[in-house]
N, C-alpha and C positions, 0 to 999 in steps of 0.2 A: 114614283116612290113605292108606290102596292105591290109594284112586281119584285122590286127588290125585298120588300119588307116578305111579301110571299114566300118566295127563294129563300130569304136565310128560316123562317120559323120552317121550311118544310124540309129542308139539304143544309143548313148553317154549318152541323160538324163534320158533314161529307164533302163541302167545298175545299176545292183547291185555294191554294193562295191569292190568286190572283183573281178567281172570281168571286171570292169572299174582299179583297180589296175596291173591285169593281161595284160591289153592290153598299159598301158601305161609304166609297163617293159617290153613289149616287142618294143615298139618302142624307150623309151631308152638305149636298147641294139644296135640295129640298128642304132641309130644313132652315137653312139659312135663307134660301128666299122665304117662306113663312115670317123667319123671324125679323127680317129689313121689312116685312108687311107691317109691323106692330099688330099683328094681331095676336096678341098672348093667348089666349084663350086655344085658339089654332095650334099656335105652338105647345102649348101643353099637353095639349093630345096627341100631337104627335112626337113630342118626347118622350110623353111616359108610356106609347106603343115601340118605340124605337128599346130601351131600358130592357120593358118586357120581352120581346126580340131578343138581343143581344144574351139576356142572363141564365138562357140554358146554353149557349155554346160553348161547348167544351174541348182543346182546354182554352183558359180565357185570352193567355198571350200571343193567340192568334188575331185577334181583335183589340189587344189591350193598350198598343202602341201606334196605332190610328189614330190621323188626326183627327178621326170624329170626337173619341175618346179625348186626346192631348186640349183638345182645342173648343169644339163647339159644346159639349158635355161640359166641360171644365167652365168654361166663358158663365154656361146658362147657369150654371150651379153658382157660379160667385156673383152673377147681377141677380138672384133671385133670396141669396141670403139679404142683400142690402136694402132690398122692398120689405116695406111694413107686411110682418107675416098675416097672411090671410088664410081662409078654406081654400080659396081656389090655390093658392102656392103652395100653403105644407104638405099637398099631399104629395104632389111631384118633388119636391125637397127630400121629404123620408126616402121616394123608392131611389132619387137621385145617391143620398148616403150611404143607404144601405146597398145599392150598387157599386161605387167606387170601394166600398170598405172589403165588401164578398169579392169583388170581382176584378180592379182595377188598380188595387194598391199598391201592388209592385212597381208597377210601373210608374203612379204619382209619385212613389218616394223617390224611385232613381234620376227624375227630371228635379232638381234641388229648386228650380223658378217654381215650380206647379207645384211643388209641396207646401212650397211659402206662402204660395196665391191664398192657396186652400185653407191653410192652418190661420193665416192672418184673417179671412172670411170668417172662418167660422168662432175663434176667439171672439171676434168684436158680437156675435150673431148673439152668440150663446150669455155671452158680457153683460147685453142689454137686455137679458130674457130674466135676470135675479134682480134686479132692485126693487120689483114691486113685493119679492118674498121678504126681504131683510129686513126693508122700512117698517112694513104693516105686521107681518104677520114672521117674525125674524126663525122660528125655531120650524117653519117648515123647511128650511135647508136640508134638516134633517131628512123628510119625508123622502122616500125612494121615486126616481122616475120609472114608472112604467111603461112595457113596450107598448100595451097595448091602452091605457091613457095617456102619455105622455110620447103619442110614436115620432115624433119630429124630432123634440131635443134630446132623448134617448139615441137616436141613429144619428145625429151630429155628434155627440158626446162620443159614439163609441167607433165615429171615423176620426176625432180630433185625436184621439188615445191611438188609434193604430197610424195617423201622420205622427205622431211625437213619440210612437216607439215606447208607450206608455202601457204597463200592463191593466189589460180589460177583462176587469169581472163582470161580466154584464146582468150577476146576480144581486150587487149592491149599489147600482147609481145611482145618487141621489144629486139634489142642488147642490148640496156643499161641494161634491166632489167636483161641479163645475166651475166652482168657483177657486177651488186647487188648481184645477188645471189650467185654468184661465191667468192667476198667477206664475203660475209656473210653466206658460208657455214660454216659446223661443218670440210667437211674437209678444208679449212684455216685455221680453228680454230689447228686444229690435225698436220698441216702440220706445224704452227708457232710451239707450242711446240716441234714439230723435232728437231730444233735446240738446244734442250738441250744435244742430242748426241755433239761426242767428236771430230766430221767433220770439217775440218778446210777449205772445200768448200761446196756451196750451190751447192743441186742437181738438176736436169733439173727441178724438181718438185716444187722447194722450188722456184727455181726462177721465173717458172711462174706465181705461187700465191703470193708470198711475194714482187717481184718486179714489174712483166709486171702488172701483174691486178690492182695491188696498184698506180700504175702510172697510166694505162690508167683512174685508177678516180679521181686522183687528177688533172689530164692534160687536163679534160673535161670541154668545155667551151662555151657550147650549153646553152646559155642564157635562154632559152625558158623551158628546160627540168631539167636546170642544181640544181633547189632547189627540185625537184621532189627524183634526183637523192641522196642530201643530206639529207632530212627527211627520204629516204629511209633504208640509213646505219644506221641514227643513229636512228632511232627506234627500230631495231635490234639487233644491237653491241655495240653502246658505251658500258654498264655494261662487256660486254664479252671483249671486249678490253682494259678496266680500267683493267681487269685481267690477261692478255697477259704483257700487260706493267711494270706492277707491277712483272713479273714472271721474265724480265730479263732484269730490272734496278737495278745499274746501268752495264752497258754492261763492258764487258771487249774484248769478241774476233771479231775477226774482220767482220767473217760471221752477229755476233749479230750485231753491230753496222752499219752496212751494210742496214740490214734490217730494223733499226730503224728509220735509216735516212728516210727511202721512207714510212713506217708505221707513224712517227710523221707528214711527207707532207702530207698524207693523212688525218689525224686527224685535223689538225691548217685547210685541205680545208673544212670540215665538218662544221670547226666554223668559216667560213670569214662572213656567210651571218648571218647580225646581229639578225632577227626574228625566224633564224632555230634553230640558239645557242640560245635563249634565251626560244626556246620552249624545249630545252632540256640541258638546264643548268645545273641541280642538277647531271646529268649523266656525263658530260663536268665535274663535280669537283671531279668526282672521280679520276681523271687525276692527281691532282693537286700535291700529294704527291711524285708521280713519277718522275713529269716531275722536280720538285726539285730537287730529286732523281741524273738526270744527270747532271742539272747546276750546282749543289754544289759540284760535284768529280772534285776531284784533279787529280786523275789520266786522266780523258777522259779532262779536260782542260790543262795541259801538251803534252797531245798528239797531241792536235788537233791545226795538221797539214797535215794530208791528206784529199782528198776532201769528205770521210763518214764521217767524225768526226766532219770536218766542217758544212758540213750539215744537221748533227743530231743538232747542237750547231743553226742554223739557221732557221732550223722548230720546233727544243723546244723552242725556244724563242717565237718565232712568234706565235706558239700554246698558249705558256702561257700569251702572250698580250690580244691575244684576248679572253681568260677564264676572264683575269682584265678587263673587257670591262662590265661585266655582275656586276651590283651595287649589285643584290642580294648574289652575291661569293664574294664579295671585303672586306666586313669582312672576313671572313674565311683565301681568302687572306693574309690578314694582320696582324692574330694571329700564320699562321708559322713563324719558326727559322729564324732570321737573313736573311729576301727574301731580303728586301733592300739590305743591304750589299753585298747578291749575285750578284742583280742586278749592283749597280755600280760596283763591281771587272768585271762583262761582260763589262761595257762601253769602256774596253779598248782591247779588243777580237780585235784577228785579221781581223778578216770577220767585213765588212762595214755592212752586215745585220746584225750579232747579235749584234752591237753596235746600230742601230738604232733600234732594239726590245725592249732594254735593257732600253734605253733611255724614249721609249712609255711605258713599264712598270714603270718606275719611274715616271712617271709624271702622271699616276693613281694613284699609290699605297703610295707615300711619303707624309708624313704631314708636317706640316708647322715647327716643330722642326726639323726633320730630313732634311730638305732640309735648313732651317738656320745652319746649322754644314755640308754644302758642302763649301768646298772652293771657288769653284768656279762656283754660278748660272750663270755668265753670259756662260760659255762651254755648259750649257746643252741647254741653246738660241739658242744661236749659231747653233748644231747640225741642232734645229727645222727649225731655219730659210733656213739651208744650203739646208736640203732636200723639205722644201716649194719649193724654188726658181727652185730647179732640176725638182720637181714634176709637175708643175706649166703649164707647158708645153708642157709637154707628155703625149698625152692620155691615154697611155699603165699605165701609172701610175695613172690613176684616183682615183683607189681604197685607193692607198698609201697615196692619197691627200685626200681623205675624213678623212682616219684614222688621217694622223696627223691634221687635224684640230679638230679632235674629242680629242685627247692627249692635245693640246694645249689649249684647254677648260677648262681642269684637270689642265693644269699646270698654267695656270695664274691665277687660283684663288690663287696662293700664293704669295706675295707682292714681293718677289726680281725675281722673273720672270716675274710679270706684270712690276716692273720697268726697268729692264733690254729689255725684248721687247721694252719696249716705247723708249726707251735709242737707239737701235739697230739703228733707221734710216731705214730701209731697209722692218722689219717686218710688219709696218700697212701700206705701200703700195702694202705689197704682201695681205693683207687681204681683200684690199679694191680691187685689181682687183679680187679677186675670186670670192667677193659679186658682180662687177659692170660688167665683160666682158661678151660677150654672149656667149662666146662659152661654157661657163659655164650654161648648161640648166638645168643639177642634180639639183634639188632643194636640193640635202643633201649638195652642195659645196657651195652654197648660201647664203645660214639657217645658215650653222655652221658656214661662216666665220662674218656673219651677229651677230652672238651669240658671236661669240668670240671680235668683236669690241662692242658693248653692254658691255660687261664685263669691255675693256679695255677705255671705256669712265669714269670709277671710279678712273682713273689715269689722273693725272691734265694733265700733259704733254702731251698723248696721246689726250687726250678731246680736247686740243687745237688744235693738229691735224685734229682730226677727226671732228670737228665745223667748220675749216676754208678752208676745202675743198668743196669748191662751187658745184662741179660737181657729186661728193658722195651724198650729201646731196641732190641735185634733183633728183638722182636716187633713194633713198630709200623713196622719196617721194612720189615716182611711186609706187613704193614697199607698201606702209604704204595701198595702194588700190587691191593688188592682188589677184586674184581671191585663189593663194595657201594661206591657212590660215597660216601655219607656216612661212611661208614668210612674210605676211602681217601683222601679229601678232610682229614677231621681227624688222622690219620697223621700225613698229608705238613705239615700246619700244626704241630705237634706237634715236628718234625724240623727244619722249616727254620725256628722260633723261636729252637731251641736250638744252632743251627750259624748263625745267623746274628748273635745279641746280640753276640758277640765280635767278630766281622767289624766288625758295624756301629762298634761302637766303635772300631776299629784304625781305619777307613776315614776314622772321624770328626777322629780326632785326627790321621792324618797330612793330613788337609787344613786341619786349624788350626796345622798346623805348619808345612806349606808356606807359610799365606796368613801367618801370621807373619814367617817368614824373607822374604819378597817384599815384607814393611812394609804390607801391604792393612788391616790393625789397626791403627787411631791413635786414641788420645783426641783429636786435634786434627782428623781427617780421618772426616767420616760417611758419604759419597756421593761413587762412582763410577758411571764409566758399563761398562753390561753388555752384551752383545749381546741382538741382537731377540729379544724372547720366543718370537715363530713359528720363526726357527732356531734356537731353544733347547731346547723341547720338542718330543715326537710328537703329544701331547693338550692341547688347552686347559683341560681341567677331566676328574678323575677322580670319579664319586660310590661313595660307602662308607654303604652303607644296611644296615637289616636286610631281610629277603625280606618280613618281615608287615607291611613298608612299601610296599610292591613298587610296587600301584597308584597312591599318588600320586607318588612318585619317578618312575615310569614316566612320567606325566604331566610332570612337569620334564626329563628327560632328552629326549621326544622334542620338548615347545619349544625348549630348549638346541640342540638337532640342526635345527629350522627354521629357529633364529636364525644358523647358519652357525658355531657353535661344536663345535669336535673333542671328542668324549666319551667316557670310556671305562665301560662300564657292565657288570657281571657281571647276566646273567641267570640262570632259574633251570634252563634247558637246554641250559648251557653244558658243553662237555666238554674236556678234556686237564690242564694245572696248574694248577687255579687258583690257587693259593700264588704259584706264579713269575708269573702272571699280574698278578697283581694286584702283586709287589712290580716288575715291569718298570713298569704303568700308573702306579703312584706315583711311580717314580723318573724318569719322561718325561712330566710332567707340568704344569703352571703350579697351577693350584687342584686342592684334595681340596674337595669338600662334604660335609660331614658331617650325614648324615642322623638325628640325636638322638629318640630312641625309648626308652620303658623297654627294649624289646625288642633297641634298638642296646645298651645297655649291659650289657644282659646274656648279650650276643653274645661267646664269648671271640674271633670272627674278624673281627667290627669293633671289639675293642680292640688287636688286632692289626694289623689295616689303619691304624685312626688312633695310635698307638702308631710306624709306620712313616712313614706320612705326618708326623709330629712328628718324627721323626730324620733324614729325609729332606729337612728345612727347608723342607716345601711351603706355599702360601698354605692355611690353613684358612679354609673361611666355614659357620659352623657356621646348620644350620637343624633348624626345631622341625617336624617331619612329624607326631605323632601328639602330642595333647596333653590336657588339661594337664601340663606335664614341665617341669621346672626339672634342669641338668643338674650332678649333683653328682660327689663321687667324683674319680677317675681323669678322668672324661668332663669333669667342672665344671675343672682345671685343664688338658688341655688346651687348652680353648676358653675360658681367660678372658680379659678385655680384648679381647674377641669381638666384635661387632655381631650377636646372632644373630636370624634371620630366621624368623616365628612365624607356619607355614602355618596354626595352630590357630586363632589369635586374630585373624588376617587372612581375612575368609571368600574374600573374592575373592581367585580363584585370579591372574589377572593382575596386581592390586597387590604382592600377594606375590610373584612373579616378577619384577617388575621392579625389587624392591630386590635382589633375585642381580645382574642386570646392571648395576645401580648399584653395587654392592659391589665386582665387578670392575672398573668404570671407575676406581672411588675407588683401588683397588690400581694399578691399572697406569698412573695417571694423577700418581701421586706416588713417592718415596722413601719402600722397604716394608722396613721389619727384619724379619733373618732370624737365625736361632740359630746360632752358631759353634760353641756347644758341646748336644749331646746332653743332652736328662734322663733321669735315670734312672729307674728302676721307678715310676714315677706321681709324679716330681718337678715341683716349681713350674719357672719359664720361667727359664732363666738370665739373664744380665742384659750378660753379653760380646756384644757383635753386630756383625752387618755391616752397613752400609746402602747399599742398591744400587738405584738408581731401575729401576725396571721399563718398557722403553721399547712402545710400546703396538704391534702391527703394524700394516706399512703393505697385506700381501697380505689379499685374503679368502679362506677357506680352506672349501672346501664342506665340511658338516656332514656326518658322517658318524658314529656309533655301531658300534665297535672290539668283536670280539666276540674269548674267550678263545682259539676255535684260533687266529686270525687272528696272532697273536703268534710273529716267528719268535725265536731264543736270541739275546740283547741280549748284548754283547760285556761290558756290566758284570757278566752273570749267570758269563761264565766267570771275571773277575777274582772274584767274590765267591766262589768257588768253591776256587779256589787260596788264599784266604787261608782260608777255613775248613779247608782239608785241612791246613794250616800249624797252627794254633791249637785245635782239636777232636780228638779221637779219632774212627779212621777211620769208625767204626759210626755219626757222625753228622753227616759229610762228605753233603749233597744232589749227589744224582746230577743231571747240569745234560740229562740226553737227555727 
């Protein structure tokens, strides 16, 4: 072997083919008798002479397809990951990697056996090199490996990334990223599928990837790193795990079920943080079928009574809460088989979790028929309130108290749950400390419970609550100035709801009492003439959307703006009042369009917009943005006897558009009833009217899109103003500067 080893370090790039083939069977004979000797030690030294040899010959695919290469390299490198790592191995291991990765890789990828050898070696290598970080010492995942501390698993790391085709920074390796990769190898991939054998225990192998790795990422709670970690997986796997999943739901043996349990924790940790789920939503709904898939068996809901079965029934739930969280999947949602009904038969599940899963899905996904045919709205209150109060107090649960403030959003936009809370006693003092204590800094526990009393101010009972709490209403009038806009924004909505209801009404009635005494009201008289619409309003059309409509609205507003139509349109980097904003655009306006959305209706600031546009006697022309959505509730009365315009079921965009302009011409083209009298807190359409032909203009008026500062103080905003300081107490008098 010396004279060959000789030969190539002194003539390696100068040989011929043939005598570079000659001398490297002759030192894979040599070496392989070494290695039938069991003398490792031998053999080590003369592989890691052979390596050194071998890695100035240039170029390398002169040597690279050798069976010394294919075969004896390859053999020693995979029986040397599988020995307990020692000094005498790592050293030969690193130059082993960092030789196949520099020098050999072409060739490992194009043999598909020898890639797999390799990439399954080193998986399991690298697999069993992180448990002692997570258990003990968890947040050194973070820590970077170094080449020159860490030179072993650094050089397996950065050959496993070039077998899987995985781009290599080798300026920020750390454990976490091994533990990315390690999930989201091909062999996890190869290793899940194993379990379709007839094994009725999981091998060392299955449970290091399908359990420990799976846990050590759902377990990981390195704030700093921890969404880094989650864009990681799922830019890689979701697709490939919506196909795993799908391959062995619903489970029947107990290995499967086992593993699902800690594969679904995995999956629901992917989608806690709301921006990473929403960045990869459509991948998140391939889930959806599956995860039905287990909650609808009978068989794994009879059994479950041991702690996997539990558990699976505990992170599919929670998995599929939070897929309802995303408004763009909540149709989709809600055109599978009997979910609802799923969901309430879970409410009664033995596990405290999957009944409060079960619960927070119901209060996304139910409409306002199906929650009038429950027996009993006040139970599912109840639950809310129960785990508020739990939540409320525990930091460890913060998360939990965001969510259910986020569900409870969902669920009081329906009238026997907004009544029912107001009813509770118990609930709008828990809302009002999440909005008033400081240990509450989250601006998301603040905002939401802040949103969620906005909401429940359209409920007389509550409102009188929430009006005669002296000490609330100075706080949020701290609030109405805070530097957080979404803060400051639901304050000020919060403030000028409840200094204005009375206004509006005083305003209302004395101008049904003026048009009274003037005789404008006749059972015998139904049509007068008005002045021009153009000198009547500022705007031809105001729209009242939700934001997570934003794009196709955006698309109608700026047609409406080519078509020569005045618009007033809230974006979402709009700054100064938007409260006053938007009640000046309503009140100087001809049409509202109402942009009908699950997400508009559980908006407490577009039930407040269209709530004002209804008292404000505007043209409503209600349109269907995001669909399938039938508009029920509060939202269903007031756009009934509606013509609503259905962007969902109309594909073209231009068809759809042109029955708004048809709608308007049909308005302004005839004698349009308008409300003389105000409804109350989500009251049907009164039936007193005026009827006043809407004369159509004769000016063209250039299109132009009215942004919030653009607004200066409308002389109604100071009459509105003075009768609230008249009728409210001064603490909820809006300041008009």
């Amino acid at each position: 072997m010396s004279s060959c080893m000789e030969l190539l370090r002194e003539k390696g790039t100068t040989l011929s083919n043939d005598q570079l083939n000659a001398c490297l069977n002759g030192i894979m004979h040599d070496l392989t008798v070494v290695k039938d000797a069991n003398n490792q030690q031998a053999f080590i030294e003369m592989l890691t002479s052979v390596i050194r040899v071998l890695t100035p010959i240039e170029p390398a695919t002169c040597y690279s397809n050798h069976p010394l290469i294919i075969n004896v390299l390859r053999d020693s490198f995979i029986d040397f990951l599988k020995q307990e790592s020692n000094e005498t191995v790592e050293p030969v291991l690193t130059e082993l990697s960092d030789f196949f990765q520099q020098r050999a890789a072409p060739s490992l990828k194009a043999n598909n056996d020898t890639k797999q050898m390799l990439t399954d070696a080193l998986v399991v290598f690298l697999a069993r090199t992180v448990p002692g970080y997570t258990f003990f010492v968890f947040c050194n995942l973070s820590d970077n490996l170094d080449s020159t501390k860490n030179p072993l698993d650094y050089s397996l790391h950065a050959l496993l990334r070039t077998l899987e085709d995985c781009k290599n920074d080798n300026s920020t390796v750390t454990k976490l990223d091994v533990i990315i990769d390690c999930v989201c190898s091909s062999t996890f991939i190869n290793t899940f599928r194993s379990l379709h054998s007839n094994e009725d225990n999981l091998t060392d192998k299955q449970t290091l990837l399908l359990i420990d790795c799976v846990t050590n990422v759902y377990q990981y709670n390195n704030l700093d790193t921890v969404t880094y970690l989650m864009k990681s997986i799922a830019s890689r796997m979701l697709p490939k795990y919506a196909q795993l999943l799908l391959e062995f739901v619903p489970p029947r043996k107990p290995t499967h079920i086992k593993v699902l349990h800690h594969f679904l924790k995995m999956l629901q940790f992917l989608a806690i943080d709301n921006d990473t789920r929403h960045e990869f939503a459509n991948d998140h709904a391939l889930m959806i079928d599956s995860l039905l898939a287990i909650l609808q068996d009978d068989f794994l809901q009879e059994k479950n009574n041991d702690s996997d079965t539990n558990g699976l029934f505990d992170n599919t739930t929670s998995y599929f809460f939070f897929i309802s969280l995303e408004f763009d999947l909540l149709p989709l949602i809600k055109t599978k088989p009997n979910v609802t009904k799923c969901m309430l038969k879970l409410t009664t599940a033995k596990s405290d979790v999957t009944q409060l899963n079960a619960y927070r899905t119901l209060a996304i996904i139910m409409t306002e028929d199906e929650l009038k045919r429950l027996a009993e709205p006040e139970k599912i209150t109840a639950v809310f309130i129960k785990h508020l109060n739990y939540s409320i107090d525990v930091i460890q649960q913060r998360r939990r108290l965001e969510n259910l403030l986020l569900c409870l959003k969902s669920l009081v936009q329906h009238e026997q749950i907004r009544d029912e809370f107001a009813k509770s006693g118990s609930g709008l003092p828990l809302l009002i400390r999440c909005a008033t204590e400081s240990k509450f800094d989250s601006t998301v526990v603040k905002q939401r419970s802040l949103e969620l009393l906005l909401v429940m101010t359209f409920n007389k009972q509550a409102e009188n609550v929430i009006r005669n709490d002296a000490k609330f209403i100075a706080h949020i009038e701290t609030l109405s100035h805070s530097q957080e806009v979404g803060l400051q924004r639901v304050a000020e909505s919060v403030l000028w709801k409840l200094a204005n209801e009375d206004s509006i009404k005083a305003d209302t009635h004395e101008k049904q009492r003026q048009s009274e005494s003037d005789g404008k009201i006749s059972c015998d008289k139904n049509n007068v003439d008005v002045p021009s619409t153009n000198n009547q309003h500022e705007f031809d059309i105001m729209i009242s959307y939700s934001h997570h409509d934003k794009q196709l609205v955006y698309q109608i507003g700026k047609r409406l703006e080519d078509d020569n139509f005045r618009i007033w349109l809230d974006r979402d980097n709009m700054y100064g009042s938007p409260t006053r904003a938007m009640a000046h655009a309503i009140e100087n306006t001809e049409f509202v369009l109402i942009c009908m959305s699950d997400s508009y209706k559980k908006s407490g600031y577009c039930e407040m917009e269209a709530h004002y546009a209804y008292q404000q006697q505007r043209r409503v022309i209600p349109l269907i943005v995001k669909g399938p959505y039938h508009a029920d509730g509060w939202l269903g009365l007031l756009t009934t006897n509606k013509m609503y315009i259905d962007f969902h079921k109309i594909s073209n965009f231009d068809e759809a558009y042109s029955k708004i302009t048809q709608e308007i011409s049909r308005y302004r083209g005839k004698s349009i009833p308008t409300m003389s009298t105000p409804v109350g807190n989500h009251g049907p359409a009164a039936h007193s009217v005026d009827i006043k032909p809407c004369i159509k203009p004769t000016t063209v008026v250039t299109g132009a899109i009215r942004f919030l500062h653009e607004f200066p103080k409308h002389p109604a905003e100071q009459h509105q103003q003075t009768i609230t300081s008249q009728l409210l107490p001064k603490s909820l008098a809006i300041r008009a500067q």
